[in-house]
N, C-alpha and C positions, 0 to 999 in steps of 0.2 A: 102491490108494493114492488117497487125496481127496484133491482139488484144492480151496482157493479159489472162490469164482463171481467172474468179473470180465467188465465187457462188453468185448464182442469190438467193437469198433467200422468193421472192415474186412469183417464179415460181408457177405456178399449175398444178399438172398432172389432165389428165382427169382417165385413170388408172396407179392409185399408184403398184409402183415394187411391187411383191409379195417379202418378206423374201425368200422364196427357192432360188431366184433367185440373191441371196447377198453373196450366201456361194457356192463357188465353188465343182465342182463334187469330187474333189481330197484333201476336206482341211482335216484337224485332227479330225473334228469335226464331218464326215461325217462317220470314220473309228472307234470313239470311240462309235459310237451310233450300227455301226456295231458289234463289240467286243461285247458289254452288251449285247445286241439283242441276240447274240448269247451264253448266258451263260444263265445258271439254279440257279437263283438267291437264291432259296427256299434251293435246294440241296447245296448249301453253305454255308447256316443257313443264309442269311438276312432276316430278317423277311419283312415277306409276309402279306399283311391286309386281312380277311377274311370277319368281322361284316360289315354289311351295316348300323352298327346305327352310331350315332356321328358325328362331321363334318369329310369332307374327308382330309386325309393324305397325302404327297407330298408321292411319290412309293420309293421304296429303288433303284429301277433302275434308274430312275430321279436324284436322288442325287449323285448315285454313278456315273454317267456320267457326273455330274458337277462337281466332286472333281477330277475323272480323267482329265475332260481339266484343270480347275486349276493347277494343278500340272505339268502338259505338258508347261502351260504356267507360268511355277516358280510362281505361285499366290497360298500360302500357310497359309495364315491368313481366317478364316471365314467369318469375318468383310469386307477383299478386295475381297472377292469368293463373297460374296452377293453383293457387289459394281458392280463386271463383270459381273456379271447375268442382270445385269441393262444396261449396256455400250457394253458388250461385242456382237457384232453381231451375230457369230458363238453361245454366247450362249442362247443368244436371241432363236435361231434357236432350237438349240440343246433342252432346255427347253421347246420347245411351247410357248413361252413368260412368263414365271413362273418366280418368282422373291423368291424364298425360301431366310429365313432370315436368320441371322450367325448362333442365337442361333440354327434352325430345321438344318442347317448343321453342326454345331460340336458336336448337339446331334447324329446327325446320326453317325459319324465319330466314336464318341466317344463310341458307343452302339456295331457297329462291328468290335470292334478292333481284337477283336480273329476269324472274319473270313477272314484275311487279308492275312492273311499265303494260307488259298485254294484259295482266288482270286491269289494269285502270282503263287502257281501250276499250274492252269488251264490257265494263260497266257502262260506258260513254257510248257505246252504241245499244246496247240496254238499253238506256237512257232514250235514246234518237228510236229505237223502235217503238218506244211506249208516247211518242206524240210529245214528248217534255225539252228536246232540243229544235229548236224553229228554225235556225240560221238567217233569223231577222238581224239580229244586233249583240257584237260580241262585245267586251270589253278586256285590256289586258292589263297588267300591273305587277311588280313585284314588291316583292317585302323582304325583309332582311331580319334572321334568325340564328340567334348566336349558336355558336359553336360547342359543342360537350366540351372542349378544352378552356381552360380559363384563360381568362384576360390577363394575369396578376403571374400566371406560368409562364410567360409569353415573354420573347426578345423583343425590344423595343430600344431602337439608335438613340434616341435621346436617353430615355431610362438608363441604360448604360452607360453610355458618355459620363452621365450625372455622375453616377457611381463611382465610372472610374478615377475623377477629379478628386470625390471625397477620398477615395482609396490611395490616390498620389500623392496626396496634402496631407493623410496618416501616415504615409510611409517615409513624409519629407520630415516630419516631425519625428520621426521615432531614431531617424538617423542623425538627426543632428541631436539625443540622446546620447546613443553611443559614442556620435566622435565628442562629447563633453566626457563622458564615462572614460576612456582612452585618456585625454589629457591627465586624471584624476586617478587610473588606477595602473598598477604592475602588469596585471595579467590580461589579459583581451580577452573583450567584454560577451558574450555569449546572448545571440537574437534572440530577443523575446519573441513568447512564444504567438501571442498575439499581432506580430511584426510576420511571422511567419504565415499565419492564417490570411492577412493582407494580402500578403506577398501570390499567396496560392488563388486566392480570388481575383485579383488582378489578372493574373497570367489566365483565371478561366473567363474573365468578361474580354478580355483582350480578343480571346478564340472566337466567343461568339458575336464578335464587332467583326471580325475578319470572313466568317463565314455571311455573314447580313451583307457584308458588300459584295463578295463573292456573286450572291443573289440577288443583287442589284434589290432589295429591301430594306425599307427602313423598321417592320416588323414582321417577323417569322414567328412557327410556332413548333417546336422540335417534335411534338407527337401529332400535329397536327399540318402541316405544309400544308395540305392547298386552302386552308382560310386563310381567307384575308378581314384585314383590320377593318369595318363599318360601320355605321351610325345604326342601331340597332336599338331602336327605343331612343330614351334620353340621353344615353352612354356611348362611345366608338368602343367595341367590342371585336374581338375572330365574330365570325360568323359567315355565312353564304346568302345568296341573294335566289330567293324561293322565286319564281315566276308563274302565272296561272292566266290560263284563259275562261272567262263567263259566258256563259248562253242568257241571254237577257229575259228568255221564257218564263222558264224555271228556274234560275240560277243553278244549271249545271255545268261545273267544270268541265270545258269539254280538252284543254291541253294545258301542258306543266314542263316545267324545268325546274332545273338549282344551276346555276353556275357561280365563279368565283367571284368575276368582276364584282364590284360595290355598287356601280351605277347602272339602267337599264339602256344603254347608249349601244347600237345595232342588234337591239334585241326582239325588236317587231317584226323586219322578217322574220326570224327563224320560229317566232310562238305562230304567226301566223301558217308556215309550213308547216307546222305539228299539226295544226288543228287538221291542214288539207291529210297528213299521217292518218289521220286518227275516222275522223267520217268523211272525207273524200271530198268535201268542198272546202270556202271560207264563205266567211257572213256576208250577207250583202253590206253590213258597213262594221267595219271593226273601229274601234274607240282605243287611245291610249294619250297618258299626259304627254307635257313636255318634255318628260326625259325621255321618250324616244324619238324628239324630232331632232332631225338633222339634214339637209341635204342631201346626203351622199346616201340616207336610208330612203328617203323620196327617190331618191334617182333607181335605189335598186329593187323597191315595192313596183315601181311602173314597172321596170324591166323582168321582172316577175310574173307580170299579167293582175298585180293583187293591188287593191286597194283601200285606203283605211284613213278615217279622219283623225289626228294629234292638235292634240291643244300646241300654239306655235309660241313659242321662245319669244321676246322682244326683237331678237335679234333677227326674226323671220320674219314679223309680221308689218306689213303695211303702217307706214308712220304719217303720222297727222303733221308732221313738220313736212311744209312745201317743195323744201329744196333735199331731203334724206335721199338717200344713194336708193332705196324701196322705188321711190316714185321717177324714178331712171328707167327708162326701155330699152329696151334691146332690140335692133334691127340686125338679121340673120343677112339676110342679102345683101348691104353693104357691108357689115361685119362692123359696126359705130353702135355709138349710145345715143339715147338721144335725152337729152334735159328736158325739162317741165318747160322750159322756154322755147322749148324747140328746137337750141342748137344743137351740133351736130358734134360727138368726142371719139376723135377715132382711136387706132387700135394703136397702144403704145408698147406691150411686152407683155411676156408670161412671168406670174412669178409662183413661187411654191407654197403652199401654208394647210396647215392642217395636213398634211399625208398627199395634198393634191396640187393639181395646178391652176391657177385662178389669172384671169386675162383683165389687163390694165387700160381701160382705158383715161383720155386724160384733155382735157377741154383747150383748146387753143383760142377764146377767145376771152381771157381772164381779163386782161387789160381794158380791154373794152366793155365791160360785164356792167348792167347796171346794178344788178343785185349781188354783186362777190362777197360781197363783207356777210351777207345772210348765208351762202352758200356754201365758201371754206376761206381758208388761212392761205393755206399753200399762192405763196408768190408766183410758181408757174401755173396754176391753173387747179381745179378741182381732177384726182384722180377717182373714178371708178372701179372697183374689182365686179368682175362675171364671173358669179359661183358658175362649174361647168352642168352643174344640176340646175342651173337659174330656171326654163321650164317648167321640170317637178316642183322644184320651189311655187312656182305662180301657181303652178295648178292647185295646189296645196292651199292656196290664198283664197282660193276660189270655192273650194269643198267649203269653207268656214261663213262663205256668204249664202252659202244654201240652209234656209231654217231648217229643213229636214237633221240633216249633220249637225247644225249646230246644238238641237235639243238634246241628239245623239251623244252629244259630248258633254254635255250636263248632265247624262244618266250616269256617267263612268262612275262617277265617285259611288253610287248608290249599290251599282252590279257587283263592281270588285271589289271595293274597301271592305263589304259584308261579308264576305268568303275571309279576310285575312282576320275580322274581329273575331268571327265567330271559332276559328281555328287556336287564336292565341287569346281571348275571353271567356268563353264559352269553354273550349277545349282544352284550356290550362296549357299551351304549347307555345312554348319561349325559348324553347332552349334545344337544340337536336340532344337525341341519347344514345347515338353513335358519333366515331370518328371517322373522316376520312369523306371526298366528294361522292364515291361512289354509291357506299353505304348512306350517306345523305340524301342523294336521289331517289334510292329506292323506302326510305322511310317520309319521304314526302310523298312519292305515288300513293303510298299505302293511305296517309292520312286522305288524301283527295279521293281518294277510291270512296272513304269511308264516308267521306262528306257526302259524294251522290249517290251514295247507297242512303244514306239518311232522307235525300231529297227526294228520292223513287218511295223510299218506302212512304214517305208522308203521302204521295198519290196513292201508293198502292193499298194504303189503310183505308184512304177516303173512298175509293172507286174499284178496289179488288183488282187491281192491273193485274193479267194472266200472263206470265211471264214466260216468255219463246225459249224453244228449246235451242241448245247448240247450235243444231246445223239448221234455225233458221235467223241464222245470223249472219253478215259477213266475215269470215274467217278475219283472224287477227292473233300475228305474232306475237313471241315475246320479247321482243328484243321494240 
């Protein structure tokens, strides 16, 4: 006959389980004790305790193996990290039974913020030492991640304007009260009080319409300046613009940013120089959308030595209309254009647009054209502008005719898009839980850290990766 299982809770062992024996050979907790074990904490700048005077101090290693499982396990409050140190059995383990309190863990957090950037390198070359970074094919991309401060706190030029109108059109009304009240009585009339509180609001949207232009902004955020307004999800929200580079192997992270701008517009050199930061090369082909192509970013990738396919804009890309300024050549040695017809447009003037200088050429044979009316309006002649990246540009035209590249740029969406879902899906991460760029930056290394610690540990479960000590690693700052 079967019983139910129900706990016996009067049981007594004669020997009590040990804790080792609670936490399996293969859990998370076993491989992040690994990971730290294995890094040179000093050489990172955590600080290290030396004096043997005073009471003892929880070790920077201790903590930072408690914030990593945290974070593995979406548990990103101080308050519920020192809860799990208590509950949690792996951290039970993980700790030695140490119960460090919120405050000694968000002091700590909060103290190495700026060595969060070399813990992320030195996972990333982790990473590259255990075979899982290939530098076949990167992919890059940002997202955009509101702000701790609210949208609804926040100065907005219109939103005030609004106000102040309502606020005018109360105060026009409440005066033409009193001077009726005036005609109607002896004594002089005394401001309501409601008239006053206007009045005081007024004079304070007034201040902050004065200070928004001051800032050449049309939204500010008093506790928060450097976000800026974004399309963040379905809503324009504060928030900062997360950037991330992919290894197409393994999907590791191999380089990150946060800046303020909204848009990813000269932002592919600089992810691609992080990644050369971080392990010493770039991919044989780096992938990014539209919103990093531009001329002037072709022009300064070549001039770089670096190279990388972008999905190209309309405005870049080779047009199927016969007579489009695209299908215009450019001959260097005479310094002319030359048309699909063959004529010949010489050099007419520089003129300035977008931050640069663009060279005019302009057809001298409109009159005589058989095809003008297909080709432009202009009663003198069709003008051409020569972006002065025109080169980069073609070349750029050329990468996209090569299938190699072009599949290359059909993976993007699959590489990177999966690193942001799974960050703000998966990992319930919508929102930063600091203020301020700095502090933002370094709470996005952390998460990226944790992501390729997730992705090593998935190999390392399957294949028991042996994981290199310190010094056989390449050294890596924290800064």
């Amino acid at each position: 006959m079967s019983h139910e299982i129900r706990a016996d809770y009067g049981e007594q062992l004669l020997f009590p389980p040990a804790l080792e024996d609670y936490v399996p050979t293969d859990h998370v907790a076993r491989f992040i004790r690994d990971v730290v074990d294995a890094l040179d904490l000093r050489v990172l700048g955590f600080s290290v305790r030396e004096s043997i005077e005073g009471r003892p101090n929880y070790s920077a290693d201790l903590l930072l193996k408690v914030w990593l499982y945290a974070y593995v396990m979406r548990i990103r409050s101080s308050r519920r990290v020192e809860q799990a140190c208590r509950d949690h059995v792996a951290l039970l383990w993980l700790t030695g039974r140490h119960t460090p309190d919120h405050n000694t863990l968000w002091r700590f957090f909060a103290e190495h913020r700026s060595q969060m950037k070399g813990l992320f390198k030195r996972v990333v070359q982790l990473a590259a030492h255990a075979g899982m970074v290939e530098m076949a094919l990167h992919a890059v991309d940002g997202t955009r991640i509101k702000a701790r401060s609210s949208n609804r706190t926040g100065w907005h030029t219109a939103a005030l304007q609004k106000a102040l109108g309502r606020l005018d059109a109360l105060i026009e009304v409440g005066m033409q009260e009193i001077e009726r009240s005036e005609q109607m009585e002896a004594d002089p009339p005394r401001l309501p009080d409601h008239l006053l509180d206007a009045q005081q609001r007024r004079a304070l949207i007034a201040v902050k319409l004065r200070e928004l232009e001051h800032l050449q902004k049309t939204h500010h955020h008093p506790l928060e300046p450097d976000a800026r307004v974004q399309q963040a999800g379905p809503e324009r929200a504060f928030g900062f613009n997360a950037q991330a580079v992919v290894d197409a192997a393994h999907g590791i992270v191999v380089a990150e940013a946060v800046v303020e701008q909204e848009n990813d517009f000269n932002m592919l050199l600089p992810m691609m120089q992080e990644v050369e930061s971080v392990i010493g090369c770039v991919a044989t082909d780096t992938v990014a959308d539209a919103g990093y192509a531009s001329s002037a970013e072709f022009g300064r990738l070549e001039r770089a030595g670096l190279e990388a396919t972008v999905a190209l804009p309309r405005s870049l890309q080779s047009s199927k209309e016969p007579y489009a300024a695209s299908n215009f050549t450019y001959n260097a040695e005479a310094d002319v254009m030359i048309c699909p017809r063959n004529e010949t447009l010489p050099y007419l003037q520089k003129k300035p647009q977008h931050g640069y200088e663009v060279k005019v050429y302009q057809c001298q044979s409109a009159a005589s054209c058989p095809v003008r009316a297909q080709c432009c309006t202009n009663k003198r002649g069709r003008l051409v502008k020569l972006n002065p990246e025109y080169l980069s540009v073609q070349r750029q035209q050329l990468r996209h005719n090569n299938p190699v590249h072009r599949q290359n740029l059909r993976r993007r969406k699959e590489l990177i898009e999966l690193v942001f879902a799974q960050i703000k899906e998966h990992e319930r991460f919508r929102r930063w839980t600091v203020r301020g760029l700095r502090k933002v930056r370094a709470e996005w290394f952390f998460l990226l850290t944790v992501y390729d610690l997730k992705r090593i540990y998935a190999r390392w479960k399957q294949i028991r990766l042996s994981l290199p000590r310190c010094g056989s690693l390449p050294a890596a700052s924290a800064t």
